[in-house]
C-alpha positions in Angstrom: 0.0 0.0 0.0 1.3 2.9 -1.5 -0.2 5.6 0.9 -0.1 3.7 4.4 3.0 3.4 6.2 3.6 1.4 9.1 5.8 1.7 11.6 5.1 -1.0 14.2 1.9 -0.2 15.7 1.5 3.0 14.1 0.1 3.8 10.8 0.8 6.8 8.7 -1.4 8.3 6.6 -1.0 11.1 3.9 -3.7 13.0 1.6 -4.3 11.6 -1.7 -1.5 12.3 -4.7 -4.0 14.3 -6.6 -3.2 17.2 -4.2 0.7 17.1 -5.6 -0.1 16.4 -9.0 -2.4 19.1 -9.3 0.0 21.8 -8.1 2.9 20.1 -10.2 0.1 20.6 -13.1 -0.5 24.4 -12.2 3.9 25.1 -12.1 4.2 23.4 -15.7 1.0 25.3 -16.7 2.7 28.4 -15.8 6.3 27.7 -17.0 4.8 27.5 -20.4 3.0 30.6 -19.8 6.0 32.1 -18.6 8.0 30.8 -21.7 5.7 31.7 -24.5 6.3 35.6 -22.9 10.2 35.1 -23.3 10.1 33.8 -26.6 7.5 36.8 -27.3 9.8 39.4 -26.1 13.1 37.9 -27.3 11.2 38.4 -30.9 10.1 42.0 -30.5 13.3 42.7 -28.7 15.3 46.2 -29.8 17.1 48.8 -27.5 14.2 51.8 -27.6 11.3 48.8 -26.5 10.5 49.0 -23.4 7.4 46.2 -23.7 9.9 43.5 -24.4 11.7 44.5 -20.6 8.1 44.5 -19.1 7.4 40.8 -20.6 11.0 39.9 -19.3 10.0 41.1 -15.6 6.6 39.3 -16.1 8.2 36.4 -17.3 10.8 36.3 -14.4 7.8 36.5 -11.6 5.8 34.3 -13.2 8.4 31.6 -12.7 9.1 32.7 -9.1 5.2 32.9 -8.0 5.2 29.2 -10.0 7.8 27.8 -7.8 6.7 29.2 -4.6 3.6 27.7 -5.2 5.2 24.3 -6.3 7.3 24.2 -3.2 4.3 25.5 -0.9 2.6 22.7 -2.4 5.1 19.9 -1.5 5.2 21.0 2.0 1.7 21.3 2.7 1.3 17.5 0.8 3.6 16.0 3.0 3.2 18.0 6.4 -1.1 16.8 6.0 -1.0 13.5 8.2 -2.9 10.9 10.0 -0.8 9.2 12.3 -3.3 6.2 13.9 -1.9 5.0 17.1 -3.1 2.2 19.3 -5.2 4.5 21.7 -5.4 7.6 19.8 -5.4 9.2 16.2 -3.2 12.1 15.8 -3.9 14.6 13.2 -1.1 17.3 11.9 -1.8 19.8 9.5 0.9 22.3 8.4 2.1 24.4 5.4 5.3 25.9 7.1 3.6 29.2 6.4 0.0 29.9 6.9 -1.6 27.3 9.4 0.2 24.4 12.2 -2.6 22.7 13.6 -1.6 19.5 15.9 -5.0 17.6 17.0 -5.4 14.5 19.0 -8.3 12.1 19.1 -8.7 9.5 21.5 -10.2 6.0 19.7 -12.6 5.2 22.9 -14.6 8.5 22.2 -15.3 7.9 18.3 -18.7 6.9 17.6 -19.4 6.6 14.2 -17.0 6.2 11.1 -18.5 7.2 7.7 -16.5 7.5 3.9 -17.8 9.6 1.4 -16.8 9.3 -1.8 -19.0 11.4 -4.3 -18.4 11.8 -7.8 -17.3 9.6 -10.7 -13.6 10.5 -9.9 -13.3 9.8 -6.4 -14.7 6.8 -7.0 -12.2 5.6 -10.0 -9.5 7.0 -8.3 -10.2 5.8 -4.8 -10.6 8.9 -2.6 -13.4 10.4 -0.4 -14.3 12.1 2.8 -13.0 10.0 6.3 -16.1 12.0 8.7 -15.3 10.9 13.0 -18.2 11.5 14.7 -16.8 11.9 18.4 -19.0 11.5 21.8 -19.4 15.2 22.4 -21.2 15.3 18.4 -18.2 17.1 17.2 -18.0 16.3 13.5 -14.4 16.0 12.2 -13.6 15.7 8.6 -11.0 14.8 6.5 -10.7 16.1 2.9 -9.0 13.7 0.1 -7.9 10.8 1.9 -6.9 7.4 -0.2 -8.9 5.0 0.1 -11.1 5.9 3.7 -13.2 2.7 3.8 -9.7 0.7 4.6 -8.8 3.7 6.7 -12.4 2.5 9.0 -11.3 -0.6 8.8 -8.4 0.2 10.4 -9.3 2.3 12.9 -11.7 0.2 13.8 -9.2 -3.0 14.2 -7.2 -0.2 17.0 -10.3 0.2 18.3 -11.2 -3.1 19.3 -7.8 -4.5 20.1 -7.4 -1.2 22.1 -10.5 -3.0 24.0 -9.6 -6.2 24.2 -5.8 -5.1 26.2 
């Protein structure tokens, strides 16, 4: 399993690849963007145009707004995590700039599981809602997660053995 890790008695869980693809899809998008202005002004180049510098200082932030974003986007992929402990589920969300948020859910208080995969696409490509319905009816949701029925199924298994200790 591509997108579970496990580490003895923990499991690891990241958001779904779509998340990085798409923001690799949005840098390439604007790279060619960015190169069609270069090749524009490198055409209408001559020393009294000052249109050709103005496309050259578009083209250059273009390609630094692109990579920020890129990088931004790695980050926040692989700082979004689920980490599913024996007696609690531990849920980090970062993106080094805007947000930290560090929550921590014990197993005994979850009450109801439910996935929610809507859409052709989530269903092809195996990704949905993971909703934690907690004692105290606070609804918790988890946007783009692989494959959230296995992720029940797991929680559920720490769960139980949790009980059975």
């Amino acid at each position: 399993m591509w997108y579970f890790k496990t580490y003895w008695e923990y499991i690891i869980v990241k958001r779904h690849f779509f998340l990085l693809l798409f923001s690799i899809v949005k840098f390439i998008g604007l790279f060619i963007i960015a190169s069609i202005l270069c090749y524009i002004a490198s055409k209408i180049h001559t020393d009294q145009n000052n249109f050709s510098n103005i496309l050259y200082i578009i083209w250059i932030l273009l390609l630094n707004y692109g990579f920020l974003r890129v990088v931004l986007g790695l980050i926040r992929y692989y700082n979004n995590l689920i980490i599913i402990c024996p007696k609690q589920i531990i849920i980090i969300e970062s993106s080094l700039l805007f947000k930290d948020k560090i929550e921590s859910l014990d197993t005994s208080k979850i009450m109801k599981l439910d996935s929610i995969c809507d859409g052709l696409i989530s269903n092809i490509s195996w990704y949905g809602k993971l909703v934690i319905e907690q004692q105290n009816d606070e609804l918790i949701t988890f946007n783009f997660v692989p494959k959230p029925t296995e992720i029940i199924y797991l929680i559920t298994q720490k769960k139980h053995k949790n009980k059975s200790i």
